[in-house]
Each structure stands twice: as C-alpha cells, then as structure tokens.
N, C-alpha and C positions, 0 to 999 in steps of 0.2 A: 483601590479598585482592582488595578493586577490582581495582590497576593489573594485578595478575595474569588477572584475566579480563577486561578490558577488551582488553590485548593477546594473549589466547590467542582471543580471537574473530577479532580483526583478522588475526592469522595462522592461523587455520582457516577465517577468509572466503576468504582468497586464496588455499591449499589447492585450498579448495573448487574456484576458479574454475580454478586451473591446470589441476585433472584435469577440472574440464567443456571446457576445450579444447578438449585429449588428446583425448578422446570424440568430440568435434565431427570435430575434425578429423581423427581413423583413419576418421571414417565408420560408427560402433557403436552401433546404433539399441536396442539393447538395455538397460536400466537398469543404471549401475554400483551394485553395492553401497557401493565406496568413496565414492564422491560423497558416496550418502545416512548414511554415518556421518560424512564430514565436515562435512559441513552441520547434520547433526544433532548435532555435539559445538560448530561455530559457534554455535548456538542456543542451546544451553546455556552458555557463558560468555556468548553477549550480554544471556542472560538475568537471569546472576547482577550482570554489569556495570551492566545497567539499573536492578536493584535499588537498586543505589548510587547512582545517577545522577536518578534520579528521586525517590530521598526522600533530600533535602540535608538537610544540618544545620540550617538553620533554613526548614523546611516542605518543601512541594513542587513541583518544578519543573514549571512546563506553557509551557516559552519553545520558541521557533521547532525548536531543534536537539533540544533533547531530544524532541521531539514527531514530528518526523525521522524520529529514532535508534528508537521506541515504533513508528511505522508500518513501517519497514523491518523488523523483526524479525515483526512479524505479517504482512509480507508470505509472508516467507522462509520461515514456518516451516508457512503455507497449502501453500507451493509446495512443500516437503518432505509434507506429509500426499498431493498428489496426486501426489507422482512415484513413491510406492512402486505407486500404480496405473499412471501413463502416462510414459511417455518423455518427461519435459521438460529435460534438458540442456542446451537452448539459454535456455529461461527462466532456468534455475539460474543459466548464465553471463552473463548480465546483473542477474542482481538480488546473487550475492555480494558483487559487487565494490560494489555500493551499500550491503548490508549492512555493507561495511566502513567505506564512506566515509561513511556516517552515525553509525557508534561511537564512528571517530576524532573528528568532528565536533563530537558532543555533547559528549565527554569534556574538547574542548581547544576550548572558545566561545571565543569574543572577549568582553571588556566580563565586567563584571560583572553573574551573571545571580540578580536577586531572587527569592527562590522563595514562595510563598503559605504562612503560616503556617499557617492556618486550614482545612480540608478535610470541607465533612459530608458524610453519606453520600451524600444526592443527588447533587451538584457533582459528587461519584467516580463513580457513575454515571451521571451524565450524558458525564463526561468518556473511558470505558472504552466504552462504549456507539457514540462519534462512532470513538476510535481505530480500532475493530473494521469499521465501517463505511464509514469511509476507506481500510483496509488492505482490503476484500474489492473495493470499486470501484475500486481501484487495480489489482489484479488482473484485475478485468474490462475493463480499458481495456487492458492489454495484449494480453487475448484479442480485444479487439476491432479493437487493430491488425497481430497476427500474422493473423487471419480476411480482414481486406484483402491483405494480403502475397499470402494464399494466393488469394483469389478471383483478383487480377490475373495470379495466375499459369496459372492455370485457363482465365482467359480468353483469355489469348496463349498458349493449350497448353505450355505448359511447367514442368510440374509437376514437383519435384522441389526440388533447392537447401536449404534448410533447414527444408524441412516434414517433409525424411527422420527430423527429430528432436523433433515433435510427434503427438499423434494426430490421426484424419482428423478431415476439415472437419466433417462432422457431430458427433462426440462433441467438440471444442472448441466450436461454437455452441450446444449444448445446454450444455455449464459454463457457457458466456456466459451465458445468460438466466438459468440457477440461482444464478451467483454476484449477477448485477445483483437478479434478485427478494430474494435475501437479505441481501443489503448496502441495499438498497432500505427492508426491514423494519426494519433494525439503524438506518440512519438514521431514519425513522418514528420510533423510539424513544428516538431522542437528539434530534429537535427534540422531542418532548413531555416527554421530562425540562427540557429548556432550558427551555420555558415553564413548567413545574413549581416549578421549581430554583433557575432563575438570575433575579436580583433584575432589573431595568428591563430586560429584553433589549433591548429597541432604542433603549437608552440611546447616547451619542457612540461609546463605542469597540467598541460590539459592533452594533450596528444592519446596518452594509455585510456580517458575515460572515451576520446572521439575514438579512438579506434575500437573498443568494445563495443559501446553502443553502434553501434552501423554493422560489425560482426552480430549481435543480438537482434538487430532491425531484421538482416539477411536469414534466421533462424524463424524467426517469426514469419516472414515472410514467405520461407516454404515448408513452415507450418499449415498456414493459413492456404496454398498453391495447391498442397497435398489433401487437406483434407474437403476441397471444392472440388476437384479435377481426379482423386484419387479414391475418395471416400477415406481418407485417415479418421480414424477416431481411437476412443477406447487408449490403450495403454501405450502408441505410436502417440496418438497425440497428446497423453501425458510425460513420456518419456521428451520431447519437443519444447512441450510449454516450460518443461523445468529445467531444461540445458538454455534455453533462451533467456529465461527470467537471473540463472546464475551469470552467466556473463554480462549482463545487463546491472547486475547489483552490485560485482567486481569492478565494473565500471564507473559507477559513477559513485557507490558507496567505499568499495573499497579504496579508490582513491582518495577519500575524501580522511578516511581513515590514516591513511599513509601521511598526507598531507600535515591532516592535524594535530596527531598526534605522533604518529613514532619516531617521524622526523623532528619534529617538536621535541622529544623526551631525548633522542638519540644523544 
C-alpha cells in the first residue's frame, strides 16, 4: 500500500505538471478542470504516502527530508484550494514537480534516518503548528516574487508574458498580506508552543533555529506594522517578505541540514 501510493503520487505529480504546460504553453488562461483533479488525486496519494512515511516503525520521523516531503504537500494542496478560485497554472507547474521531487526524496533518504520514539501531545502540536506556517510563508514568498516579476514588468511597460496566467497585481498583493498575516499568527503559535513544550529551547542544538525564527517572527512583523500603519506594498514589501522567509528557512532548514547531514558526514 506505501510503495503503491508513494509512486501513484510521483506519477500524478508529473501528470500534473505535463498538462500545466500544455496550458502554459496553448496560451489558456482559463482553469483546467483536468489539472485540478490531478493534483487533487497527487494529494491524495501523497497523503496516504505520507502517512507511512512519517509514522516509521519505531516512532516518528521529523528528519530534513521527511519534513520536505510534509511542507511540499501543504504547499500544493494551499495551491489547489486557490486555483479552483484563480488561475494559477504557472504556480501549479513549479510546485508539482517539487511535490514529486520531495516524495521521491523522503521515501528514498540516504543514511539511516532515527525516528523519535516518544511524541506528546504538545511536541505534535508544536510540530503541526510550525509545518502549517512554514507551508503558508512559503507560499507567500512566491507571491511575493511573481509581484516583483510583475511590478518590473509594469514598470518597463510590458505587461504581459506569464502574468497571462495569474490574477492582477492587486488580488495577488492582497493574498500576499492575507497569507503573510496568517502564516505570521500560525508561527506566533508555534514559537509559544516551543517555549511551552519543548524542554531547554535554546539548548546546543536548537538554540540557532530559536534564535532565527523569532529574528524572522520580528521581520514579519514590521512587515505586516509597515504595510497597515504605513501603506508599504509593492517592492518594500517584497524585498521584506523575502529577507523574513530567508532567515526563517536558515533557521529551521538550515539547521536541520547541518544537523543531519554535514555533521553526520564530517
């Protein structure tokens, strides 16, 4: 049943991507139906995949890849809830293929990965809590680099090119703030579980990811201060969203990387 859905995702990722193309490329700014049922049947085996994959046979895994493999699926399946509203095709056709390549990823690690026997209720949400809010400001860092794409193109008058297959500037910088304010709250909630939850947080090996995430909290945070109270938008608040989202990913990816691997291989 795993390898079954593990590889029924990987090949309705790629589906996916082919027929977002197709789209791309005939030029059909209009939503496929097909798209969104293959992405939506991708979700569903990733989902069932993931189940496996994250509760191993002796506890639960929370290593580099499987953690990935948890973020690209809540990305994808964000991106599926808004395409039955907006035309996002060109989003689609960059995140499936990442959808894949973190299933295959997870499924087929390097090394031998130890998974945590032990799991209380807090630790789980603490831990469900950061996914959700990594997966929504990941999101918003894409919108906030398609928003540049478009401003530059705005500004050298030549609009057009691949914003034929997002909505206008305004309803994407309105998602932007909405997703950033709520991915904002969701982390809020996962550093106060963390200090709740998790035993010496700023003990050796978790110290560098508590101290980023709360630097990227305070980023966000007079992102969101500036663009209520100041009117920030436009290329202040892409230039913002994406110094926040980088130390935000240093933090808890980067670490995760140092961790698992280089120290590991060293």
């Amino acid at each position: 049943m795993a390898a079954f859905a593990h590889w029924t995702a990987i090949l309705l990722y790629l589906a996916t991507t082919v027929v977002a193309a197709q789209t791309v490329f005939r030029q059909h700014r209009s939503r496929n139906p097909l798209l969104l049922v293959l992405l939506g049947g991708a979700l569903l085996a990733h989902g069932v995949s993931l189940s496996f994959t994250l509760i191993a046979p002796g506890g639960y895994r929370f290593d580099l890849l499987a953690m990935l493999s948890l973020v690209a699926w809540v990305v994808n399946l964000l991106i599926l809830v808004l395409a039955c509203r907006h035309p996002l095709t060109l989003l689609v056709l960059i995140l499936a293929p990442l959808g894949a390549l973190a299933e295959l990823a997870a499924v087929h690690s390097w090394g031998e990965v130890a998974p945590r026997q032990r799991l209380s209720a807090g630790i789980g949400m603490h831990a469900l809590l950061s996914i959700a809010a990594y997966s929504l400001l990941a999101l918003a860092t894409l919108q906030a680099i398609y928003l540049h794409y478009l401003n530059q193109q705005l500004h050298n008058h030549r609009p057009g090119g691949v914003s034929r297959f997002l909505p206008p500037l305004q309803t994407m910088e309105s998602l932007l703030f909405g997703l950033v304010a709520f991915g904002q709250l969701l982390l809020t909630a996962s550093l106060v579980t963390g200090f709740l939850f998790v035993d010496n947080l700023f003990e050796q090996d978790l110290v560098h990811k508590t101290t980023l995430s709360l630097v990227a909290w305070a980023l966000y945070s007079v992102l969101l201060w500036g663009h209520w109270k100041l009117g920030w938008r436009g290329n202040t608040a892409v230039r913002w969203t994406l110094a926040a989202f980088a130390v935000l990913m240093l933090g808890y990816f980067g670490s995760k990387l140092v961790l698992e691997v280089i120290l590991q291989r060293g």
